[in-house]
C-alpha atoms as one frame of an Amber mdcrd trajectory, in Angstrom:
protein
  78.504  69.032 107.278  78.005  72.894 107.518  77.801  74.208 104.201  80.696
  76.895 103.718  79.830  80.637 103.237  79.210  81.729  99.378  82.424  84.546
  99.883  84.273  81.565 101.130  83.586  79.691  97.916  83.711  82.315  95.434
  87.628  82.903  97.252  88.089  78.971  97.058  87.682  79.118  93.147  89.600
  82.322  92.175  92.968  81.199  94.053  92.499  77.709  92.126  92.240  79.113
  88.890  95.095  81.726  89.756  97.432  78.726  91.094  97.421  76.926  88.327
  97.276  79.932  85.775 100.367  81.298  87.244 102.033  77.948  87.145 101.861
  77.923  83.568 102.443  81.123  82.570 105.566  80.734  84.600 107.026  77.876
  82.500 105.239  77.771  79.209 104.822  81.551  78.878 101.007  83.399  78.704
 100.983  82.324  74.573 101.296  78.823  75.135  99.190  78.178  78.072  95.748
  76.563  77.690  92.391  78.048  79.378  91.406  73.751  79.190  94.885  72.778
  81.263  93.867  75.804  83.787  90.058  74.724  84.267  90.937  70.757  84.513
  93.629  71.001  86.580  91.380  73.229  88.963  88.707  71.112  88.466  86.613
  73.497  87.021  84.717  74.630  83.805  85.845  77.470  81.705  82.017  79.062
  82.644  84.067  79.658  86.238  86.729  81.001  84.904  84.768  83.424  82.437
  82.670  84.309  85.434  85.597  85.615  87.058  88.085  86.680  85.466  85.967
  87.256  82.267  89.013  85.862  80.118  92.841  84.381  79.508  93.686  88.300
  79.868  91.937  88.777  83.236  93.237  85.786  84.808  96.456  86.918  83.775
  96.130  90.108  85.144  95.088  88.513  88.404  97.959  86.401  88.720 100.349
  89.792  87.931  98.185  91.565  91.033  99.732  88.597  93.135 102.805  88.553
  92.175 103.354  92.269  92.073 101.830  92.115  95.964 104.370  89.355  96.901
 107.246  90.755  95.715 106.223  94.449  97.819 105.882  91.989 100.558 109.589
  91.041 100.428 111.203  94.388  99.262 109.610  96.291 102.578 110.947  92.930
 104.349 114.094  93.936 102.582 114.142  97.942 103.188 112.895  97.318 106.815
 116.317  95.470 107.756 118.548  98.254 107.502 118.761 101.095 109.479 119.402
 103.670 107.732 116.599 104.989 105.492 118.704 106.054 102.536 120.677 102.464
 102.013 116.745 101.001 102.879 115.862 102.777  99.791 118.414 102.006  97.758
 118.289  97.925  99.415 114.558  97.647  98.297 115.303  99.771  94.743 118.330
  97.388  93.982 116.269  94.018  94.730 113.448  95.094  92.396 115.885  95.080
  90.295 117.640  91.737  90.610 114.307  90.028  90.920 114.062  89.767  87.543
 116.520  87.094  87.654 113.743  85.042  88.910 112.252  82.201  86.057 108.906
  83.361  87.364 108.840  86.504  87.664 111.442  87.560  84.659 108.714  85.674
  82.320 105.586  86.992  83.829 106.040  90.172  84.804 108.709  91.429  82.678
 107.985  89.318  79.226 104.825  88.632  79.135 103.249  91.462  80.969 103.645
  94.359  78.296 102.806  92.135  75.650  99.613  90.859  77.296  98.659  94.379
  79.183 100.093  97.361  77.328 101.996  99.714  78.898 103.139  99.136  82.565
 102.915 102.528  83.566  98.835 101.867  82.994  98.589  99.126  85.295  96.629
  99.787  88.385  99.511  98.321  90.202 102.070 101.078  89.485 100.295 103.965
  91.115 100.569 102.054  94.201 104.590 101.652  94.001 105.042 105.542  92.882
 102.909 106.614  95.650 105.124 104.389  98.384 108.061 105.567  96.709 107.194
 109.337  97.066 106.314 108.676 100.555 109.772 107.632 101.142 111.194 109.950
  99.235 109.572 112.961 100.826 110.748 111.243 104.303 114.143 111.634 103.177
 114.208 115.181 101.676 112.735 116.296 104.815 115.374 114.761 106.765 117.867
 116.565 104.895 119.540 113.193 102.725 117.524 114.042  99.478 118.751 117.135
  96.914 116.598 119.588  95.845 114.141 117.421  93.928 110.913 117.152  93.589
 109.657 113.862  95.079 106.821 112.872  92.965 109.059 113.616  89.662 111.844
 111.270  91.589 109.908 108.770  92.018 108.711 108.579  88.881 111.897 108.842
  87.270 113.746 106.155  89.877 110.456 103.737  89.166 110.963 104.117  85.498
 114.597 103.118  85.585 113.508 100.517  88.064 111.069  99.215  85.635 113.790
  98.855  82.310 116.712  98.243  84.106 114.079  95.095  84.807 112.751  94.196
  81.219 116.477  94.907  79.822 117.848  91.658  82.435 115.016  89.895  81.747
 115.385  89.753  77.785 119.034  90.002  77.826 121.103  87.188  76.379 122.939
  86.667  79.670 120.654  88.368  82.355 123.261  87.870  85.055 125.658  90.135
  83.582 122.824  92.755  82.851 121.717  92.849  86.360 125.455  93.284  87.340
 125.921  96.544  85.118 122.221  97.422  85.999 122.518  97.921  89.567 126.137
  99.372  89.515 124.945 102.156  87.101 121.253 102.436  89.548 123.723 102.900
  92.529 125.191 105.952  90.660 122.311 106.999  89.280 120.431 107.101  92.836
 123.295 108.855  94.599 122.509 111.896  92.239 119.292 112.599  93.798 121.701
 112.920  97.553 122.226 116.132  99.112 125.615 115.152 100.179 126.767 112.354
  97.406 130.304 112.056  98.797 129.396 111.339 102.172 126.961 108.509 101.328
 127.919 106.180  99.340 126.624 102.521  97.972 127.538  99.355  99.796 130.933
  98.210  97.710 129.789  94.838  98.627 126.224  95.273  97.391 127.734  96.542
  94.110 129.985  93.377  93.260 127.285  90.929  94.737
């Protein structure tokens, strides 16, 4: 039997140990969730998992990177079914939002993650999202939809609200009826930034979803 490539192998071990990491810091939270479970249910030692993700903080960071690239995976699936670039925005700015009524993702990335990593604005992750989102918003001010803004200040502004509107659901004592009032008020707060408010307006139906 051909013995596989090293790259192969060194790939092999770090989605093990970030497929079982991420299972448990989905359901028993990063605090509670044992480096021993990870490395036996891997069937590994915890040399591998020192070796690459140095520690309990690096593997969770790697499972975060994952996540966060998943869930830009379905929000450009999301933005990329309508046609109009303006309501795209809005679609993919609205989801964000709503994901955090997601077990995994509310605990992970919006618990856990600013405890465990600090501020979320410092993650390597975030320059990535304002840099799409300027792009986009750029698009649309030269297009004539977008007001008088500047689009990197936008962007960080709309990412920001993006980003609490998130953490508020996900510690909220009923998240459902956070994300509710948090993507009515996003809805008004994004059609500020239009050129011509009155003559686009938010999906009604997206609103009461």
């Amino acid at each position: 039997m051909a013995r596989r490539p090293r790259t192969q192998m060194i790939a092999e071990t770090r989605a093990k140990l970030v497929a079982v990491a991420r299972a448990a810091f989905g359901t028993v939270g990063y605090a509670q969730a044992s480096m021993d479970d990870f490395t036996a249910a891997a069937g590994l030692t915890r040399g591998a998992l020192y070796h690459h993700f140095g520690d309990k903080k690096g593997l969770f960071a790697a499972v975060i990177t994952e996540l966060d690239a998943e869930m830009s995976k379905r929000l450009s699936a999301i933005s990329a079914q309508t046609e109009d670039p303006w309501q795209g925005f809005v679609a993919e700015c609205s989801a964000y939002i709503e994901m955090a009524l997601e077990p995994e993702i509310q605990r992970i990335l919006f618990r856990d993650g600013p405890a465990v990593l600090g501020d979320p604005s410092q993650w390597p992750s975030q320059d990535g999202c304002i840099a799409a989102m300027r792009a986009t918003l750029i698009a649309l001010k030269r297009n004539g939809v977008l007001a008088d803004v500047d689009p990197e200040a936008a962007a960080r502004l709309v990412n920001g609200a993006t980003w609490h509107a998130s953490q508020w659901i996900a510690n909220a004592a009923d998240p459902k009826a956070a994300s509710k009032q948090a993507v009515k008020a996003f809805h008004a707060l994004l059609n500020g930034l239009l050129r011509h408010p009155a003559d686009r307006r938010s999906s009604p139906a997206r609103l009461n979803s």
